[in-house]
Backbone as a ProteinNet text record, in pm:
[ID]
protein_1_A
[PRIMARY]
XXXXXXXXXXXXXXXXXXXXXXXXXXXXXXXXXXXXXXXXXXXXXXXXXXXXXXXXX
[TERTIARY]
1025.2	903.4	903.5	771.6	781.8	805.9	830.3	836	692	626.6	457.1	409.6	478.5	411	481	543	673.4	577.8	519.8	404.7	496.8	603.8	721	718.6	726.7	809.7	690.5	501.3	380.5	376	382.7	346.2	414.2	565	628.9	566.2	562.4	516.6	373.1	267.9	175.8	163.8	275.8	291.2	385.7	484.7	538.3	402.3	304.2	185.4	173	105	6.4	101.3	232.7	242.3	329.6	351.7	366.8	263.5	129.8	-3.9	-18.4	38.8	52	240.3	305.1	404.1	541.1	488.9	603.5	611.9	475	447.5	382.8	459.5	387.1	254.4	257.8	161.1	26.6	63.7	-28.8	-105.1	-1.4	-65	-134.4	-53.5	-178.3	-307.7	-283.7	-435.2	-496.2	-468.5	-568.3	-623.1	-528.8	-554.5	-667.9	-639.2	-752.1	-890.9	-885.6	-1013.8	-1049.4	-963	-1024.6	-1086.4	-1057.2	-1018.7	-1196	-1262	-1343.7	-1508.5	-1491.4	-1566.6	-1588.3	-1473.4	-1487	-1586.4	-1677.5	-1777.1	-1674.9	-1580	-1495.1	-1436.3	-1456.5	-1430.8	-1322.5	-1248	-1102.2	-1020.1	-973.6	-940.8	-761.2	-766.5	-666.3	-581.1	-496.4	-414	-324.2	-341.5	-304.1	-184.9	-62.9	37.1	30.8	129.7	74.6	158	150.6	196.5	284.4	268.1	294.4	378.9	466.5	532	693.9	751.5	907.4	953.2	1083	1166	1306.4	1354.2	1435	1594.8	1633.2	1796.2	1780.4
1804.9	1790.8	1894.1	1982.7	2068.2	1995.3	2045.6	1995.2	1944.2	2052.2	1962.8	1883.6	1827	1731.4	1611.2	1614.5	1492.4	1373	1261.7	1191.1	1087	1055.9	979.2	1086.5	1212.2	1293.4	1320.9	1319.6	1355.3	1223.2	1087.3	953.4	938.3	973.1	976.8	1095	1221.9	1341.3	1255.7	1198.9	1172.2	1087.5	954.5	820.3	886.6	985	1018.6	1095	1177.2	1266.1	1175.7	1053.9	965.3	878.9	793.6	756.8	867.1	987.7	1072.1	1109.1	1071.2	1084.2	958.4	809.4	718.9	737.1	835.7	863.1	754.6	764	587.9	467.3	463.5	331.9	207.6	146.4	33.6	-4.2	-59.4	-174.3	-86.5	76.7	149.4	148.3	194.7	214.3	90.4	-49.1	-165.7	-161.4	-122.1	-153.4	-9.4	91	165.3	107.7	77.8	-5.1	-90.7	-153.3	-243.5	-252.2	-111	-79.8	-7.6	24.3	82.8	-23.5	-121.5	-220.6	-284.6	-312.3	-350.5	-249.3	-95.2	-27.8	20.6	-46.4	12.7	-149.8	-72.3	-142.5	-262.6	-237.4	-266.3	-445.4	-504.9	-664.1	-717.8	-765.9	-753.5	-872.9	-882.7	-1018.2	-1085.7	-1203.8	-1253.2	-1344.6	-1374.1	-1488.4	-1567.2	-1683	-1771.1	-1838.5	-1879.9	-1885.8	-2005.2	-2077.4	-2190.3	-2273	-2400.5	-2531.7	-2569.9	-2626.6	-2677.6	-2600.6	-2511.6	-2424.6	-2499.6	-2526.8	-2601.3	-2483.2	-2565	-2456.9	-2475.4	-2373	-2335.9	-2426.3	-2504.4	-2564.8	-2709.6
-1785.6	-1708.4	-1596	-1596.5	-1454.4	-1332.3	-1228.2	-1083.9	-1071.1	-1041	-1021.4	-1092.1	-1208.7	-1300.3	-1289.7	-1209	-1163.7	-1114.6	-1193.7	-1089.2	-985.7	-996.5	-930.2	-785.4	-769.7	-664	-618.2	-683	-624.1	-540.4	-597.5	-508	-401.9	-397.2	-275.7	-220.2	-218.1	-121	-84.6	-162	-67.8	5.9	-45.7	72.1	183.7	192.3	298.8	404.9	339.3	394.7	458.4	413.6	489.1	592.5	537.5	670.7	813.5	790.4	862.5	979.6	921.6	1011.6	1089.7	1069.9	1201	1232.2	1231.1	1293.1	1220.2	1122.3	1026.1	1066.2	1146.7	1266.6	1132.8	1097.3	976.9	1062.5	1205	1241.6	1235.6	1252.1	1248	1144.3	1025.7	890.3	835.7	864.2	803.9	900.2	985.1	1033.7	983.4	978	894.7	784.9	711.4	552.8	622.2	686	717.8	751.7	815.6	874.2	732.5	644.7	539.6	433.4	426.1	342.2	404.1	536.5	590.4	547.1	521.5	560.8	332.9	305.2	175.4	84.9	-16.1	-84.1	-180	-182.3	-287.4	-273.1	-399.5	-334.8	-313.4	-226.6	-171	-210.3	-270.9	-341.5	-269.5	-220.6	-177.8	-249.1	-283.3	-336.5	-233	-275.9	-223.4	-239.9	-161	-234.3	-316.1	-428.3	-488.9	-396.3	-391.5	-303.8	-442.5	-527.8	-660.9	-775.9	-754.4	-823.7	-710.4	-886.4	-901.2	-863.4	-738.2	-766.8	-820.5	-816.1	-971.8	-919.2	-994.3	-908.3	-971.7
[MASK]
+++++++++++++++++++++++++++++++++++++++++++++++++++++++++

């Protein structure tokens, strides 16, 4: 596989781009997400955790 066709080594170079621009500050980057997440048409779907799921033992 060429270098530039690497899609593993493109997703990291662009998640390092982006959180490099709030400084590797997480609280930063979710609230971008967020304000992006608010302003985008797109329907935002949440899950809920289940109450009723055995656990394992």
């Amino acid at each position: 596989m060429k270098k530039e066709q690497d899609p593993i080594k493109e997703v990291r170079r662009i998640r390092d781009s982006y959180a490099k621009k709030f400084d590797y500050d997480i609280d930063a980057i979710a609230k971008d997400i967020k304000e992006k997440e608010k302003k985008s048409e797109r329907k935002i779907v949440s899950f809920a955790a289940k109450s009723n799921v055995k656990k394992a033992g």
